[in-house]
Backbone as JSON, one array per atom type, in Angstrom:
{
  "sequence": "XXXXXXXXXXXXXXXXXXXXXXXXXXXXXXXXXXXXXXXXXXXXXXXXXXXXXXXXXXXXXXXXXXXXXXXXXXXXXXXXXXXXXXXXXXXXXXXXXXXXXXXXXXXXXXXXXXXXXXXXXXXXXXXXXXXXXXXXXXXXXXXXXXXXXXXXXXXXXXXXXXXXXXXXXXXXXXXXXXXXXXXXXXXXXXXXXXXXXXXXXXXXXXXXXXXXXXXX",
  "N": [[-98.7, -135.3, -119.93], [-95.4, -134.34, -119.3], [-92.41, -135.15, -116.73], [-90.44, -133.61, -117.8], [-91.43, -131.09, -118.69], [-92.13, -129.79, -116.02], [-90.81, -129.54, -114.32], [-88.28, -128.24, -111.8], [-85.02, -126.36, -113.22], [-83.32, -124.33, -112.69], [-81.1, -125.57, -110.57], [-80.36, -125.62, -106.92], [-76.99, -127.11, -106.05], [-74.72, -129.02, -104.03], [-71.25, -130.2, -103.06], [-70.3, -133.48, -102.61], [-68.22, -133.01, -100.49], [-69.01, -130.78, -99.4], [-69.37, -128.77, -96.79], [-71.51, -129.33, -93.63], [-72.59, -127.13, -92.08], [-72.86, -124.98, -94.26], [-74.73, -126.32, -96.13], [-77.18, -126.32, -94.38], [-77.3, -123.55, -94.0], [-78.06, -122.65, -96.74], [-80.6, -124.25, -96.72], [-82.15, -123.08, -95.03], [-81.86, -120.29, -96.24], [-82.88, -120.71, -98.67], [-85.62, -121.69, -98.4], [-86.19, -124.6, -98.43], [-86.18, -128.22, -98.03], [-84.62, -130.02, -99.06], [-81.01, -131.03, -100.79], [-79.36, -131.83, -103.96], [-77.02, -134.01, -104.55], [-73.95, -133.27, -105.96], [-71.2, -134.85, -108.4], [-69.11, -133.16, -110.27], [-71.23, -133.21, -112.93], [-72.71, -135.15, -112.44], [-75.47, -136.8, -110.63], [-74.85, -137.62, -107.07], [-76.17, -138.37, -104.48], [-78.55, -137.53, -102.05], [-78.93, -134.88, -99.65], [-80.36, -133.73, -96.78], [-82.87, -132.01, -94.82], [-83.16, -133.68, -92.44], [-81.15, -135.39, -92.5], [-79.68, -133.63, -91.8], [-80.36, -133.28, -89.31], [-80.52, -135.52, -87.68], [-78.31, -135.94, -87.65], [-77.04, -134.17, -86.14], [-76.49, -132.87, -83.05], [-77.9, -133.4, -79.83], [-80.78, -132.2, -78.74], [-80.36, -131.86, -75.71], [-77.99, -131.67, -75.47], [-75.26, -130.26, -74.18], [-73.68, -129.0, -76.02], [-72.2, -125.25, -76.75], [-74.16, -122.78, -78.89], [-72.29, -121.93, -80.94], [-70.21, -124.38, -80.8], [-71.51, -125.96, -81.46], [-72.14, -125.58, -84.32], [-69.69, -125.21, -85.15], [-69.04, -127.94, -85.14], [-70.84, -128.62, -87.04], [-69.43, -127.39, -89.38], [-67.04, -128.6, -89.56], [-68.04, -131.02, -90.45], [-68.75, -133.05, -93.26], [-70.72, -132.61, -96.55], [-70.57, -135.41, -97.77], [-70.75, -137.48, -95.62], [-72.69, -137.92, -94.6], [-74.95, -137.82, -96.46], [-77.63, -138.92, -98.31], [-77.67, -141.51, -100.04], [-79.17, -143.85, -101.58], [-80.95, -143.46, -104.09], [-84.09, -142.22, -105.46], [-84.91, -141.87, -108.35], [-86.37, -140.3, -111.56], [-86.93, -139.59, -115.07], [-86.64, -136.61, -117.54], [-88.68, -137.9, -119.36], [-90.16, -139.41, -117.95], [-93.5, -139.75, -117.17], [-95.75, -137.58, -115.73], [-98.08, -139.02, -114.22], [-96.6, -140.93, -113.33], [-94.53, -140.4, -112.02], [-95.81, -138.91, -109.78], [-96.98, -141.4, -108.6], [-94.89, -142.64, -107.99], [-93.42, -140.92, -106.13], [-95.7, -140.99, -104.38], [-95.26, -144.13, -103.19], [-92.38, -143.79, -102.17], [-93.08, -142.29, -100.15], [-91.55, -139.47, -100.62], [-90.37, -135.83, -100.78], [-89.74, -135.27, -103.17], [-88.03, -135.61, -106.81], [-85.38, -136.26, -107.82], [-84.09, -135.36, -111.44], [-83.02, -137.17, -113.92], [-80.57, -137.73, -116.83], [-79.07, -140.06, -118.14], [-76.81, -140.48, -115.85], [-77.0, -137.46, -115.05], [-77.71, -134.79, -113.26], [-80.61, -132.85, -114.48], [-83.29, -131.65, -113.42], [-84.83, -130.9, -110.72], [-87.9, -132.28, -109.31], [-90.63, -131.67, -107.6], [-93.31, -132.39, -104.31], [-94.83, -130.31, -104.6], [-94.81, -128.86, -107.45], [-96.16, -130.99, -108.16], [-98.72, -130.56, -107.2], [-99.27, -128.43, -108.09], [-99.66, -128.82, -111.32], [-102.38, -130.27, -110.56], [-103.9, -128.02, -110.19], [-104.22, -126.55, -112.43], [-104.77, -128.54, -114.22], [-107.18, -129.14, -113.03], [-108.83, -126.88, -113.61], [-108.71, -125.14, -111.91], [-108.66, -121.34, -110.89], [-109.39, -120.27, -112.85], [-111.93, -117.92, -114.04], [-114.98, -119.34, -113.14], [-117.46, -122.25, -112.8], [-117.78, -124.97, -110.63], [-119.14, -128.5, -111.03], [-120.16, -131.65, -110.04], [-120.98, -134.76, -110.86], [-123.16, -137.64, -111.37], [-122.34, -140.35, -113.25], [-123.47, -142.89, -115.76], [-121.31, -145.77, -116.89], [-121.41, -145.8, -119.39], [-120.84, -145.83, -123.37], [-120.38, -142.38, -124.82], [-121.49, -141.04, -122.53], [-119.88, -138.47, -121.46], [-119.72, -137.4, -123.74], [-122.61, -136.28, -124.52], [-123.3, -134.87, -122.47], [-121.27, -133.1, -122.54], [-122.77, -132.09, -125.03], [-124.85, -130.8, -123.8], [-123.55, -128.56, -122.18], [-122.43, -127.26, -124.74], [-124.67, -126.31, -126.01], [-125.73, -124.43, -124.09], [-124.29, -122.08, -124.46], [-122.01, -122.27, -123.26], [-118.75, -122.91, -122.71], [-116.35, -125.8, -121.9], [-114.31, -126.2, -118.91], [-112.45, -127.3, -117.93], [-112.63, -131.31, -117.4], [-112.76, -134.03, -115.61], [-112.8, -137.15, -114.91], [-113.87, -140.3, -113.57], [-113.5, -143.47, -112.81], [-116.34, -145.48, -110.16], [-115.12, -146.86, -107.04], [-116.84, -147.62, -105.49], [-120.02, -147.99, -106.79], [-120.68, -150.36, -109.05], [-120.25, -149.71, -112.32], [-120.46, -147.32, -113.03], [-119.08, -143.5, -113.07], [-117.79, -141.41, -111.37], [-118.34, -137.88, -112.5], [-116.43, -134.57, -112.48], [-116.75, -131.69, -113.49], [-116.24, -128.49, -115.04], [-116.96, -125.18, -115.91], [-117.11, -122.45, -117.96], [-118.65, -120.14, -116.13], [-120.82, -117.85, -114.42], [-122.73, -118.35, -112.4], [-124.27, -122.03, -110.89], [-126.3, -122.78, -110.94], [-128.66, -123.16, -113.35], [-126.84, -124.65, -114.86], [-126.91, -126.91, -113.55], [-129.46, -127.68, -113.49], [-129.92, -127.9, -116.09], [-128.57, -130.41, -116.25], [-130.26, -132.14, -114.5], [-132.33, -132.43, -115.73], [-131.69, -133.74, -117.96], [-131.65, -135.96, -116.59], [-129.22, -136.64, -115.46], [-127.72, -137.02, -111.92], [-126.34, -134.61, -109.36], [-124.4, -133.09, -107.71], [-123.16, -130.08, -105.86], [-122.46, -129.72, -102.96], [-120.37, -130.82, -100.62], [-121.94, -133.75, -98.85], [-122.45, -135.19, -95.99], [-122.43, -138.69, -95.96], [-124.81, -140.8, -94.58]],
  "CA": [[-97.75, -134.3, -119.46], [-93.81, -135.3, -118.64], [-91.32, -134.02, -116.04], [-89.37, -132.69, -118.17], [-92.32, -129.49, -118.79], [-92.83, -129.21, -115.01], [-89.48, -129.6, -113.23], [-86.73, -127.5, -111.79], [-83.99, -126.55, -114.12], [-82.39, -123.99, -111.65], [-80.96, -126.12, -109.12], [-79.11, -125.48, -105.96], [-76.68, -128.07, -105.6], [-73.68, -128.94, -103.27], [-70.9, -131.35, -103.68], [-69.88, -134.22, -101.37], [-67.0, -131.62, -99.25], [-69.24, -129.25, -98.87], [-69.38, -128.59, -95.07], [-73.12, -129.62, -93.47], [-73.2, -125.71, -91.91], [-73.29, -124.02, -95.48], [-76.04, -126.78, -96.72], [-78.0, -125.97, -93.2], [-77.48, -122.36, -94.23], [-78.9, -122.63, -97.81], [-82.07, -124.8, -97.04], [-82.64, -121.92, -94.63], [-82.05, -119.44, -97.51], [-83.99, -120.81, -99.94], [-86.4, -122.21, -97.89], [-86.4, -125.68, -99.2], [-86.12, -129.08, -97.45], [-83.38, -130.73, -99.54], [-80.26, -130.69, -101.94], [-78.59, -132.89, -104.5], [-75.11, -133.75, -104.43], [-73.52, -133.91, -107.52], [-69.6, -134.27, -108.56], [-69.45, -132.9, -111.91], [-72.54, -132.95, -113.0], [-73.16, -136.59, -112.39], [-76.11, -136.82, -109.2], [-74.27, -138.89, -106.27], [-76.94, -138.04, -103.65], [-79.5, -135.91, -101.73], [-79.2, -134.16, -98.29], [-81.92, -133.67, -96.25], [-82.83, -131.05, -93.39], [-83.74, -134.24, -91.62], [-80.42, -135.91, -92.39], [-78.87, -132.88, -90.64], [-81.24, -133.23, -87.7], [-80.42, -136.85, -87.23], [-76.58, -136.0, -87.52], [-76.47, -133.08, -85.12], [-76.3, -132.88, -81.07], [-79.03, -133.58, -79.62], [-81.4, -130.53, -77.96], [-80.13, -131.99, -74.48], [-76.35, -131.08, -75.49], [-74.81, -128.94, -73.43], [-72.86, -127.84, -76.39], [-73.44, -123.52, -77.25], [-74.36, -122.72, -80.45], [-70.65, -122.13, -81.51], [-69.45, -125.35, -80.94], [-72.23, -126.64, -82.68], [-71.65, -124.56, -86.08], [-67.9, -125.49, -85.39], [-68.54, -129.29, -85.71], [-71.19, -128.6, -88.71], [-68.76, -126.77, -90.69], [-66.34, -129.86, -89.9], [-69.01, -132.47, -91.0], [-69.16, -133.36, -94.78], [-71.72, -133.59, -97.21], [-70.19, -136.78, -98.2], [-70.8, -138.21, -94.75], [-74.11, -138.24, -94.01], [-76.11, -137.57, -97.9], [-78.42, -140.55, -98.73], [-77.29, -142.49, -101.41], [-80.06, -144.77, -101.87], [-81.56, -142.6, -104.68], [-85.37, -142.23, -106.17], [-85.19, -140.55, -109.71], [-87.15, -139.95, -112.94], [-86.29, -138.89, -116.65], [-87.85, -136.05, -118.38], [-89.76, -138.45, -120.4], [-91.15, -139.5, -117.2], [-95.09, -139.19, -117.08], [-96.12, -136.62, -114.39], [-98.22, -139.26, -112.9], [-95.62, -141.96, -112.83], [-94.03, -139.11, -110.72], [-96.52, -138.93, -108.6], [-96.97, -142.66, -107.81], [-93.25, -142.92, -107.44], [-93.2, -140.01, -104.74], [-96.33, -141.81, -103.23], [-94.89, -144.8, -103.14], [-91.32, -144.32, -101.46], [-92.8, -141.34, -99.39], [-90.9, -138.76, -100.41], [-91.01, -134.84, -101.02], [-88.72, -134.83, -104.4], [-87.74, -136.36, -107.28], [-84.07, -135.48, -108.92], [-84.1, -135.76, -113.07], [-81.15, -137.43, -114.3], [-80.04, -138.21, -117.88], [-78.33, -140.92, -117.26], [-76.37, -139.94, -114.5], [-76.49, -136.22, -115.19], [-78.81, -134.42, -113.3], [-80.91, -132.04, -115.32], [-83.33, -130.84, -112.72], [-86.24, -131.77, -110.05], [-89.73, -131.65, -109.18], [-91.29, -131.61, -105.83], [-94.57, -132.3, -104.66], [-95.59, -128.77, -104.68], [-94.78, -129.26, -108.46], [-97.53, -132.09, -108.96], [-100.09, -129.75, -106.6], [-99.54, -127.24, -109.57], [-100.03, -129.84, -112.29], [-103.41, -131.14, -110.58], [-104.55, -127.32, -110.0], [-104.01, -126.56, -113.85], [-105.74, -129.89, -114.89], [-108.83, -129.34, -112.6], [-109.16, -125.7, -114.28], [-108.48, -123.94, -110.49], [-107.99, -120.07, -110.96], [-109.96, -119.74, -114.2], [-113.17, -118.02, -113.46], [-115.55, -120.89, -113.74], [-118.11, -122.8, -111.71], [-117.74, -126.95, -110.45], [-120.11, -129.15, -111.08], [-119.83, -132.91, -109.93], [-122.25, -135.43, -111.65], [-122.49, -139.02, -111.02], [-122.54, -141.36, -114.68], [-123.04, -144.31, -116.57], [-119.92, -145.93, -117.22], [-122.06, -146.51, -121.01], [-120.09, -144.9, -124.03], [-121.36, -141.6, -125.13], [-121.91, -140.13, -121.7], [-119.31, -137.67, -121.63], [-120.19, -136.55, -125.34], [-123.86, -136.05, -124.09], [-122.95, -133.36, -120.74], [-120.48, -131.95, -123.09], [-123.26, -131.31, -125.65], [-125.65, -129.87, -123.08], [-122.78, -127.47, -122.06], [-122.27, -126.44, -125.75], [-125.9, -125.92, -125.85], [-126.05, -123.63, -123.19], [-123.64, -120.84, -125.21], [-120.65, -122.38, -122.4], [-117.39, -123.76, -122.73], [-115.73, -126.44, -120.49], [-112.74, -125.29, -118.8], [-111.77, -128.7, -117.43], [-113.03, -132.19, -117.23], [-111.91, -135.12, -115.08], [-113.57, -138.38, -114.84], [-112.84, -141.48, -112.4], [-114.65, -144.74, -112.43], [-116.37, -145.42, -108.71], [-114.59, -148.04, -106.73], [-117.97, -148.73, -104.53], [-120.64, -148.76, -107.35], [-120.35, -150.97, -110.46], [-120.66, -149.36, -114.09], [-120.69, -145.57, -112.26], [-118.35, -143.18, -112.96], [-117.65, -139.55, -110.9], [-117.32, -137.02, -113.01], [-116.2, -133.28, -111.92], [-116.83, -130.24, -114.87], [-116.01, -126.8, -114.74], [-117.79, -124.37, -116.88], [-117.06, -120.7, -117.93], [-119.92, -119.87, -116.24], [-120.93, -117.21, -113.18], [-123.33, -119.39, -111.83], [-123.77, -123.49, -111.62], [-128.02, -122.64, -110.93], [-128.89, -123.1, -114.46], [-126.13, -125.52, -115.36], [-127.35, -128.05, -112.47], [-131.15, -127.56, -113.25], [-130.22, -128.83, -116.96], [-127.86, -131.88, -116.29], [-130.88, -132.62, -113.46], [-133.05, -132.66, -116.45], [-131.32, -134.33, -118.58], [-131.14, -137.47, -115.54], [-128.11, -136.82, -113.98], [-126.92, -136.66, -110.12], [-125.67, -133.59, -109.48], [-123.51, -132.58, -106.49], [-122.65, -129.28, -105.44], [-121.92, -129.39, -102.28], [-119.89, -131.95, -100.33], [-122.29, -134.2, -97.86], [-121.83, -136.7, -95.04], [-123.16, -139.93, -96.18], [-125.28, -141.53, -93.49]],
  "C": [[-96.51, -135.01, -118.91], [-93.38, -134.27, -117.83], [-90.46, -132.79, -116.21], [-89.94, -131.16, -118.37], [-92.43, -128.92, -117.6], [-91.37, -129.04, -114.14], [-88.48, -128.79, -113.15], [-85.96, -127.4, -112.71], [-82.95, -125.66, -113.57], [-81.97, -124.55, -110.62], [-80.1, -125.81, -107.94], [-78.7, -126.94, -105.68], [-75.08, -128.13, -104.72], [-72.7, -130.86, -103.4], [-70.33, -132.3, -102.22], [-68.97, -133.59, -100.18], [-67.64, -131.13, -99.37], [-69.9, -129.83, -97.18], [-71.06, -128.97, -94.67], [-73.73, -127.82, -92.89], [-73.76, -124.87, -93.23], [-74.27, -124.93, -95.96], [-77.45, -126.62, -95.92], [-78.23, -124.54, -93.26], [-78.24, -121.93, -95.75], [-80.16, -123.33, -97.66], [-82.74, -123.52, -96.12], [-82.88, -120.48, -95.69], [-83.03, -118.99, -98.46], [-85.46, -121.37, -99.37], [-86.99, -123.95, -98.6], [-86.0, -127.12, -98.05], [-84.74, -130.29, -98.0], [-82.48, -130.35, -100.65], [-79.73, -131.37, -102.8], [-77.43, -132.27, -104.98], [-74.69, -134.2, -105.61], [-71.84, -133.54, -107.62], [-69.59, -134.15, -110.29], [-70.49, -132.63, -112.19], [-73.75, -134.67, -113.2], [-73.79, -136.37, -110.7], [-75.1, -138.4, -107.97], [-74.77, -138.91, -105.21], [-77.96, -137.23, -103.39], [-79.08, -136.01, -100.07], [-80.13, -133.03, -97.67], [-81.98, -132.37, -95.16], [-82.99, -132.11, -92.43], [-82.06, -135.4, -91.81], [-79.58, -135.52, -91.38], [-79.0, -132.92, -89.52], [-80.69, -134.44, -86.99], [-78.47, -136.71, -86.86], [-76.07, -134.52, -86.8], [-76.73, -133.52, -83.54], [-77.84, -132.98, -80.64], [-79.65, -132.44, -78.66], [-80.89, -130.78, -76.79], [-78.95, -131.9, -74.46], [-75.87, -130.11, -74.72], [-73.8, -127.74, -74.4], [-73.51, -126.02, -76.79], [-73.1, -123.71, -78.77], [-72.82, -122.53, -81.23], [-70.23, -123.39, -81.57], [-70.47, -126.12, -81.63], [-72.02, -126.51, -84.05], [-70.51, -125.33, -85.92], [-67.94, -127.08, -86.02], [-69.52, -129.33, -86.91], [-70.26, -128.68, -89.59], [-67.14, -127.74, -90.98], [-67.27, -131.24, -90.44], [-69.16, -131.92, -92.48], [-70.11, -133.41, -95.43], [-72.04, -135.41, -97.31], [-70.58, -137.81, -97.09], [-72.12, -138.68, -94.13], [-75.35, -138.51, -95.33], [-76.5, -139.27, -98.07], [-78.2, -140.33, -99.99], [-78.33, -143.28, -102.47], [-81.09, -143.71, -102.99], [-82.79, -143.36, -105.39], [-85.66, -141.17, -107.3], [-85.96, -140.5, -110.93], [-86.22, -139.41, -114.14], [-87.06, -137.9, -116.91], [-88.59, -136.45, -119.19], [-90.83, -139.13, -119.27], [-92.75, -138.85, -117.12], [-95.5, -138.51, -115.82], [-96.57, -137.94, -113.59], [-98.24, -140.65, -112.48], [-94.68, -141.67, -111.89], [-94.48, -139.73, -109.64], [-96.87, -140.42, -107.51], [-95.4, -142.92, -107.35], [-93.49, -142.27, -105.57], [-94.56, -140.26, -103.62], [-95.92, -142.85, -102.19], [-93.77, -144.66, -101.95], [-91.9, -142.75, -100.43], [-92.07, -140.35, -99.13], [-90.71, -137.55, -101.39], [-90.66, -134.4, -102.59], [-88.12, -135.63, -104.96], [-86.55, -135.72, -108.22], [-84.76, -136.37, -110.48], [-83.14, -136.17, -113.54], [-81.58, -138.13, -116.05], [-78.91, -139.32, -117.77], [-77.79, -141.07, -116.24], [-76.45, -138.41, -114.09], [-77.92, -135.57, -114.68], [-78.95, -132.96, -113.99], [-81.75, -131.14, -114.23], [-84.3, -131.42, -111.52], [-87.18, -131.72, -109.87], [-90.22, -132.38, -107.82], [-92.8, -131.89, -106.32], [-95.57, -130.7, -104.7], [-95.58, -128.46, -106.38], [-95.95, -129.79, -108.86], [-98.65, -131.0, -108.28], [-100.13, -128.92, -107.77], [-100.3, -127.55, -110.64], [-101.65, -130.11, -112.06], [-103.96, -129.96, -110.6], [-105.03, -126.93, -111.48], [-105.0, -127.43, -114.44], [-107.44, -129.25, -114.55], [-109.29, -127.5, -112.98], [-109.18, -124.34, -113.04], [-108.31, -122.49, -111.37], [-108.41, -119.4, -112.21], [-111.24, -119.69, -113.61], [-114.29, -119.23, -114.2], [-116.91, -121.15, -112.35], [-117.48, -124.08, -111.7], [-118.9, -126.86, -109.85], [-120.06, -130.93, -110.78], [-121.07, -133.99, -110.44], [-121.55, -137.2, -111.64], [-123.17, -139.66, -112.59], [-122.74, -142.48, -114.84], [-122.0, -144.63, -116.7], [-120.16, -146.14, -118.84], [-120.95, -145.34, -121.95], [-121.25, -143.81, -124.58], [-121.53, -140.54, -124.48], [-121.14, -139.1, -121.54], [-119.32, -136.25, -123.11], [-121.51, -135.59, -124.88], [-123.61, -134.42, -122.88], [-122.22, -132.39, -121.71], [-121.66, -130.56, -124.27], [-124.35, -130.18, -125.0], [-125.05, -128.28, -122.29], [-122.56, -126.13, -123.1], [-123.68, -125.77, -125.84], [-126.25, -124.83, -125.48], [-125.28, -122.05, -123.61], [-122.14, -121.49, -123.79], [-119.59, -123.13, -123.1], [-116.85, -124.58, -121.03], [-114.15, -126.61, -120.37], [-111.46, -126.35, -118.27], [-112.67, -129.82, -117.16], [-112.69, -133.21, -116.71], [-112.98, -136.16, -114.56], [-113.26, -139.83, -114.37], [-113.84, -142.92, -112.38], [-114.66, -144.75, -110.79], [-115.58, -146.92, -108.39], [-115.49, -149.04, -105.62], [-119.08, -149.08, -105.46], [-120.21, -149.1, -108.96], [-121.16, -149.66, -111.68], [-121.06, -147.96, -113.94], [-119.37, -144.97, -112.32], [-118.47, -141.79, -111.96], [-117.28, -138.54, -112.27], [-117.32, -134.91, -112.31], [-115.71, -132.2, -113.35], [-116.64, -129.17, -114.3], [-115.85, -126.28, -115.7], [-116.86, -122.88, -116.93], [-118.38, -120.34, -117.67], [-120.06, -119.13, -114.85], [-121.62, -118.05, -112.18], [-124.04, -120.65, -111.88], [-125.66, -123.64, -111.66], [-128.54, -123.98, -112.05], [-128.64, -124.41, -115.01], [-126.76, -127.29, -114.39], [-128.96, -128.26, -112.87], [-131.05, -128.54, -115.13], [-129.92, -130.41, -117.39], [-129.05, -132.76, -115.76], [-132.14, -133.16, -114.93], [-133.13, -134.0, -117.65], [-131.05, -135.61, -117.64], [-130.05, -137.6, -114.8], [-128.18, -136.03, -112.59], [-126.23, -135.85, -110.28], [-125.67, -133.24, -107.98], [-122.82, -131.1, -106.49], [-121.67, -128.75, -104.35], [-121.41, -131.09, -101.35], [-121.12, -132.07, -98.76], [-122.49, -135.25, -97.13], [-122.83, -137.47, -95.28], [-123.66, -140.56, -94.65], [-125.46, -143.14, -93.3]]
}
């Protein structure tokens, strides 16, 4: 999956002159945490709610809320927007995304074509992506089952699924990082209940987890 399927393409954006009150008045608006600054349609920043915070009066000001607004709506985009930019392509891999926005700690990633931004994707974006993947919101059961890392084993669960008259609605599979040659894997069935489905994996030799419990 790439950026370019999951990401913004409506964007609100504001250009270096625009005043810091009207960008303090649109993240309120839209309810959003940041904006990118673009002249033309070339990205030349982002501004933050936390840029604004850092570049306003401090709560122990004596100024009133008027003279606050007053020196907003004299403060610049241009003067405060972080520069130092973290961006992606739409050919970007979702979860080259996601390590990116691990990585530098941060909530959003503009899309640029060379310089041109196209659009962005947040992490509320990738939460979508991983809900989708792991088959969330489709009636279903989960089933967690611990594996061989041997080839085959995934074929094998799948056929005991087909078996059963089910379909599998999602599959995701992780090698362990405490035991050797063990993978996790986590299924989700079209199925009302996992009873049945757990009683034949159990049969068939696998570990089967339902419910999450504290290792002692």
């Amino acid at each position: 999956m790439f950026v370019g399927r999951r990401m913004t393409r409506n964007l609100i954006t504001v250009t270096p002159d625009t005043s810091i009150l009207k960008v303090k008045n649109l993240l309120n608006q839209y309810n959003i945490d940041q904006v990118p600054v673009v002249e033309g349609k070339n990205l030349v920043g982002v501004v933050t709610d936390r840029d604004i915070r850092e570049n306003s009066a401090s709560p122990a000001s004596t100024l009133s809320i008027h003279e606050l607004n007053y020196l907003l709506s004299e403060m610049k985009v241009g003067e405060i927007m972080t520069k130092k930019l973290y961006t992606v392509s739409p050919g970007t891999t979702i979860e080259d995304a996601v390590s990116l926005i691990n990585e530098k700690r941060v909530n959003a990633l503009p899309v640029v074509v060379g310089r041109e931004l196209v659009g962005i994707i947040t992490t509320c974006d990738m939460l979508n992506v991983l809900l989708e993947v792991m088959g969330v919101g489709t009636p279903s059961v989960r089933v967690e089952l611990t594996l061989s890392s041997s080839m085959g084993e995934i074929r094998k669960i799948a056929g005991i699924v087909n078996d059963m008259g089910l379909r599998i609605i999602s599959i995701v599979s992780t090698i362990s990082r405490e035991k050797e040659n063990t993978r996790t894997t986590v299924i989700r069935v079209n199925a009302n209940d996992s009873a049945e489905l757990c009683h034949r994996f159990e049969e068939a030799g696998y570990s089967v987890t339902t419910d999450y419990k504290v290792e002692k």
